[in-house]
TORPA-4810 file (N, C-alpha, C, O; in nm, 3 decimals):
<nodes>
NODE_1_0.085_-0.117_0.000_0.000_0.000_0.000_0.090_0.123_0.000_0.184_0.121_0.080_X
NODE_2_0.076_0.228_-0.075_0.146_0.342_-0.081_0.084_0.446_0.022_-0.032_0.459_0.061_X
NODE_3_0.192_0.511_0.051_0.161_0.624_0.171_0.162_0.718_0.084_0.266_0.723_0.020_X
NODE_4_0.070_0.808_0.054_0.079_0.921_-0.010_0.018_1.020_0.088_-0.067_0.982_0.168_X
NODE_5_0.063_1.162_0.083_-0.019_1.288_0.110_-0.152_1.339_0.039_-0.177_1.293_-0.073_X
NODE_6_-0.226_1.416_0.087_-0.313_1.448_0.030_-0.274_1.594_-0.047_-0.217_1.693_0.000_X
NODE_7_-0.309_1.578_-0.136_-0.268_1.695_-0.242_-0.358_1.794_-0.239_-0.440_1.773_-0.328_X
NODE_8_-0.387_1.908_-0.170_-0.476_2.000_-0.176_-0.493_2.097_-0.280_-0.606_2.135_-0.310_X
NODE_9_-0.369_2.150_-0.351_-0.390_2.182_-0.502_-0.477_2.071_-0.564_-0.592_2.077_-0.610_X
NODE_10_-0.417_1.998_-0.556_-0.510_1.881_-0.691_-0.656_1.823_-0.629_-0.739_1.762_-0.696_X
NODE_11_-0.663_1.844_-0.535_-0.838_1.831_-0.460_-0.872_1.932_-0.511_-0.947_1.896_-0.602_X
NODE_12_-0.862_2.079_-0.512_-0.940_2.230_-0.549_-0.965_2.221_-0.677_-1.068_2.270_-0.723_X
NODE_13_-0.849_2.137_-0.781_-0.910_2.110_-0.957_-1.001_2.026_-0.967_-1.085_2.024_-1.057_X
NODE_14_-0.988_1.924_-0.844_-1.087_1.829_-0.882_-1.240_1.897_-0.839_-1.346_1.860_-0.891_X
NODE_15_-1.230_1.995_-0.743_-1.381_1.981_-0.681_-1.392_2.117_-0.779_-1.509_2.157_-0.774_X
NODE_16_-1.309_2.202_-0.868_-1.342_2.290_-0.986_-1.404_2.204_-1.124_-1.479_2.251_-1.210_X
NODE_17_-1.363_2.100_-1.120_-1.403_2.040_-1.242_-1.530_1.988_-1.188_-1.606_1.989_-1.285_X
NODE_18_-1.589_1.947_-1.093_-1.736_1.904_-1.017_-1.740_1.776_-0.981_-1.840_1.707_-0.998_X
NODE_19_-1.595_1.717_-0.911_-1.564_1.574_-0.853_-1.671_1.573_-0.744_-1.720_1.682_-0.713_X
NODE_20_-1.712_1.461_-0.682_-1.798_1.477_-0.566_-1.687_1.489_-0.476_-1.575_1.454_-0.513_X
NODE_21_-1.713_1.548_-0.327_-1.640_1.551_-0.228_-1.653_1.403_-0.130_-1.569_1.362_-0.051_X
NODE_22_-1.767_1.350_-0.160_-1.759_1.207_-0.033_-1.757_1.122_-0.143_-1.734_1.156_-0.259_X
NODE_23_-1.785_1.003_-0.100_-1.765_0.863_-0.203_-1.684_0.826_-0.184_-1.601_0.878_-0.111_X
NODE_24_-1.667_0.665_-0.273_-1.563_0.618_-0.237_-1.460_0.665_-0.359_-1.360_0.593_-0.357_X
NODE_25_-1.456_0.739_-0.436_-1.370_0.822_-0.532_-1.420_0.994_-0.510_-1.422_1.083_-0.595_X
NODE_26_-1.460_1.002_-0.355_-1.449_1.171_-0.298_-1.349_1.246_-0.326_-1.270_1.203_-0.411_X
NODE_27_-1.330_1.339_-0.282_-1.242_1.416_-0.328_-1.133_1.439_-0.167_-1.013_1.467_-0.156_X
NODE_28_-1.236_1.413_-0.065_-1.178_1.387_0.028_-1.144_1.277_0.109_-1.072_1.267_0.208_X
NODE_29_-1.226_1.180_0.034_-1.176_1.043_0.095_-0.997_0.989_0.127_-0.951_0.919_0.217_X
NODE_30_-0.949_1.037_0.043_-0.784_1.002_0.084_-0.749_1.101_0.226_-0.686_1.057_0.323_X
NODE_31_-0.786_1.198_0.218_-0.753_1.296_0.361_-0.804_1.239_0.445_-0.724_1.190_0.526_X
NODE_32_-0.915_1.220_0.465_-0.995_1.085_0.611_-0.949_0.965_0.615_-0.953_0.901_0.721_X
NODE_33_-0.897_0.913_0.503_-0.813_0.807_0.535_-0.694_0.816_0.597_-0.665_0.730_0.680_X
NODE_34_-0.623_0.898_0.574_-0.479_0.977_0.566_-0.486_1.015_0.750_-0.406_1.006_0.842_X
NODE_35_-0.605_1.051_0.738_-0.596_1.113_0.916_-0.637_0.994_0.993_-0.578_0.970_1.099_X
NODE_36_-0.749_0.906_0.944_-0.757_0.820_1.033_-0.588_0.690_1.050_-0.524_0.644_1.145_X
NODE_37_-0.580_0.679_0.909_-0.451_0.616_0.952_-0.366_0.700_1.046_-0.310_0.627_1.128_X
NODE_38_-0.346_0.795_1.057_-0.209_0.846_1.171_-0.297_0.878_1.354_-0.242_0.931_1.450_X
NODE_39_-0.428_0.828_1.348_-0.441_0.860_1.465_-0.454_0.752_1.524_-0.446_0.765_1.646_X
NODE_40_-0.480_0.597_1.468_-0.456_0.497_1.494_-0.283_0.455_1.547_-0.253_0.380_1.639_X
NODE_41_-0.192_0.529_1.457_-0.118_0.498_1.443_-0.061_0.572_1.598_-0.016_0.496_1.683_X
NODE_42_-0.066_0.713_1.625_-0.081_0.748_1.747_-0.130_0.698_1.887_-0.091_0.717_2.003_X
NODE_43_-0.251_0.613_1.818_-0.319_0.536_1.916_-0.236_0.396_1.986_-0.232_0.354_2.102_X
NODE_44_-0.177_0.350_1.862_-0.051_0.202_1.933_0.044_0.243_2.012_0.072_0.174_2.110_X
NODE_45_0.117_0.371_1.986_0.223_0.425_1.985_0.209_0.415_2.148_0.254_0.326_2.221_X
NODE_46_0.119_0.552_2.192_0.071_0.592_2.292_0.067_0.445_2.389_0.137_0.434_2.490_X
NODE_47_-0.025_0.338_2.342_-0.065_0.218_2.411_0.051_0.190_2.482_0.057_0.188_2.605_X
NODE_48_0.157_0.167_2.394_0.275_0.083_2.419_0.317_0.140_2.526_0.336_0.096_2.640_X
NODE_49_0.329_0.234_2.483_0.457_0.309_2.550_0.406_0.344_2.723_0.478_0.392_2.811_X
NODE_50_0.248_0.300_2.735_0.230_0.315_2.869_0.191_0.201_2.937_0.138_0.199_3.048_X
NODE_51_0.229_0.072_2.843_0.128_-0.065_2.883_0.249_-0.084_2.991_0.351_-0.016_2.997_X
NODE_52_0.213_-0.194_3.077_0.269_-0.301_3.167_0.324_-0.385_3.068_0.444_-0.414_3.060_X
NODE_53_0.244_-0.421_3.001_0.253_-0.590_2.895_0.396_-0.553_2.789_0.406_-0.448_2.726_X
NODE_54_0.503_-0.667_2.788_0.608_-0.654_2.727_0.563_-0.693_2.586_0.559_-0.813_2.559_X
NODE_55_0.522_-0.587_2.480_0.466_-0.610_2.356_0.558_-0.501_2.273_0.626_-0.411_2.321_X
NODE_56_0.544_-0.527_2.167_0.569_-0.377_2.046_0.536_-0.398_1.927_0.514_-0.514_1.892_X
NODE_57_0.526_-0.300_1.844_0.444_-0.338_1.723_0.480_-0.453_1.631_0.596_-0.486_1.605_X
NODE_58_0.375_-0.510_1.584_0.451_-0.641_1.471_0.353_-0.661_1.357_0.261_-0.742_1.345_X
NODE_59_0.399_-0.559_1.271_0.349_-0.551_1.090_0.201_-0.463_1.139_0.159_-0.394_1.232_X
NODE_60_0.163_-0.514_1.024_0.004_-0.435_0.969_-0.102_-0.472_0.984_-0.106_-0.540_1.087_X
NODE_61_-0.175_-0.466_0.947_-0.323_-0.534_0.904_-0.394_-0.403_0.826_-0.395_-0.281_0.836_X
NODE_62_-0.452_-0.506_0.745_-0.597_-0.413_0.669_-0.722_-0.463_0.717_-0.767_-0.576_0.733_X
NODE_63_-0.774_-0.324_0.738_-0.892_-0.357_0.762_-0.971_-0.215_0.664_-0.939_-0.096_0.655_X
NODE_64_-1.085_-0.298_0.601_-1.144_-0.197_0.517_-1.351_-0.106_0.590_-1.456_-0.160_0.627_X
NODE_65_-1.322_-0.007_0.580_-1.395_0.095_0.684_-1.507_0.165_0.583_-1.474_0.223_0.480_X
NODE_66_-1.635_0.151_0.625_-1.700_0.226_0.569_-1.785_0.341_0.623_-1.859_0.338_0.722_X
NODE_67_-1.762_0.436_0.546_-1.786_0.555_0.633_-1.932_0.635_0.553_-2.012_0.595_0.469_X
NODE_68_-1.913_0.781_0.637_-2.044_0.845_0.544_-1.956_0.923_0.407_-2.003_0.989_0.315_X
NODE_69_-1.812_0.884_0.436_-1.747_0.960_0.276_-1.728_0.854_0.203_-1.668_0.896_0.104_X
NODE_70_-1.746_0.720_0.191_-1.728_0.626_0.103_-1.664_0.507_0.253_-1.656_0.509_0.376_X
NODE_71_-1.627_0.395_0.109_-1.561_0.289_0.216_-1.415_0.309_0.138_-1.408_0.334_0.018_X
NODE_72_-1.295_0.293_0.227_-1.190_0.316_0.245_-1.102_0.164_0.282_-1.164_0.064_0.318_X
NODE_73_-0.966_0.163_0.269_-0.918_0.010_0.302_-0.808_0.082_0.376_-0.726_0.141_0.305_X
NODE_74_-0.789_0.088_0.531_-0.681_0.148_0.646_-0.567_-0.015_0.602_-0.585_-0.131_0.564_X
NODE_75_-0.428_0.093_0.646_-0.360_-0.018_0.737_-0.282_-0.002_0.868_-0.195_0.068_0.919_X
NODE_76_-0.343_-0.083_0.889_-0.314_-0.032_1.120_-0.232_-0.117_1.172_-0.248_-0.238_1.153_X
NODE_77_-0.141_-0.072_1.237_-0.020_-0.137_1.323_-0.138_-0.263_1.412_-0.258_-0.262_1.438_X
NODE_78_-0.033_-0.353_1.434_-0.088_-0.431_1.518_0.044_-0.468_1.622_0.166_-0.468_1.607_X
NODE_79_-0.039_-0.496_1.723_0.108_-0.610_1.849_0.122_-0.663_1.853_0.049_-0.721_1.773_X
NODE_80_0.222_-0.775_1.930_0.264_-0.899_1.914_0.214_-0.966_1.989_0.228_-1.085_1.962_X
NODE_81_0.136_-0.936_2.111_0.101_-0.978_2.180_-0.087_-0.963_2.186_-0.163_-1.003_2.274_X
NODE_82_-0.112_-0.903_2.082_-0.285_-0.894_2.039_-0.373_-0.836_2.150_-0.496_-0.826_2.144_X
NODE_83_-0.272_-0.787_2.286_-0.348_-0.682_2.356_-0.411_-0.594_2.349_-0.519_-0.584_2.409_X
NODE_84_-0.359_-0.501_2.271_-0.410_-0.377_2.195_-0.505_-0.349_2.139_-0.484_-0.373_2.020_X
NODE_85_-0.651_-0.292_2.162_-0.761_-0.239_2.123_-0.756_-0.127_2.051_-0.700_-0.044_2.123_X
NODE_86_-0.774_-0.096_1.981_-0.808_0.056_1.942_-0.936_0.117_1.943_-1.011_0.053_1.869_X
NODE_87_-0.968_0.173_1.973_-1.070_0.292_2.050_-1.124_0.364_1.927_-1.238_0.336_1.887_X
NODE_88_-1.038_0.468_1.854_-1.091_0.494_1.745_-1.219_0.428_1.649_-1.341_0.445_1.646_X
NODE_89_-1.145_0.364_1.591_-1.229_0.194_1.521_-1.188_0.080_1.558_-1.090_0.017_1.519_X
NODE_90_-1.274_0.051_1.642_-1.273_-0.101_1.729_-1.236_-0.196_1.679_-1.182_-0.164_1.573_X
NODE_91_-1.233_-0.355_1.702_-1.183_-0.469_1.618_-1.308_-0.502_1.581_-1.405_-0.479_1.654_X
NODE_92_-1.318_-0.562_1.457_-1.491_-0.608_1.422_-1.575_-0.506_1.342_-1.682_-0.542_1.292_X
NODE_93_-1.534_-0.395_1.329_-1.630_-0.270_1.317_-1.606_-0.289_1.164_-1.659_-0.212_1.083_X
</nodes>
């Protein structure tokens, strides 16, 4: 999966030319993805670093999210030890 930024020049041509803004080809769907990936990603970080449990991150997972701007496919740190909840978007959701 590529990490890209969200390009805000090239969102303003798109929503000039009359792209929709939600959907799953929104105009903002990569920015809500973009943010939800780094607050998850904040969210392990944080975990760890205050757990008891001798864990640390180990790879990825996808999990794909559907929202009111379209459905989206995240990829979220996971632990080694499968303690870790995330709060944001729950496991299962």
């Amino acid at each position: 999966m590529r990490n890209q930024s969200f390009n805000f020049d090239e969102a303003l041509k798109q929503l000039q030319s009359g792209k929709n803004l939600l959907g799953t080809d929104g105009i903002l769907t990569p920015l809500i993805k973009q943010l939800t990936e780094a607050a998850l990603q904040a969210e392990i970080e944080h975990s760890l670093s205050t757990t008891s449990i001798d864990t640390r991150k180990n790879g990825y997972t996808r999990k794909t999210v559907k929202s009111t701007s379209g459905q989206f496919e995240l990829k979220t740190s996971r632990d080694r030890s499968g303690a870790f909840e995330p709060q944001l978007i729950k496991r299962g959701y």
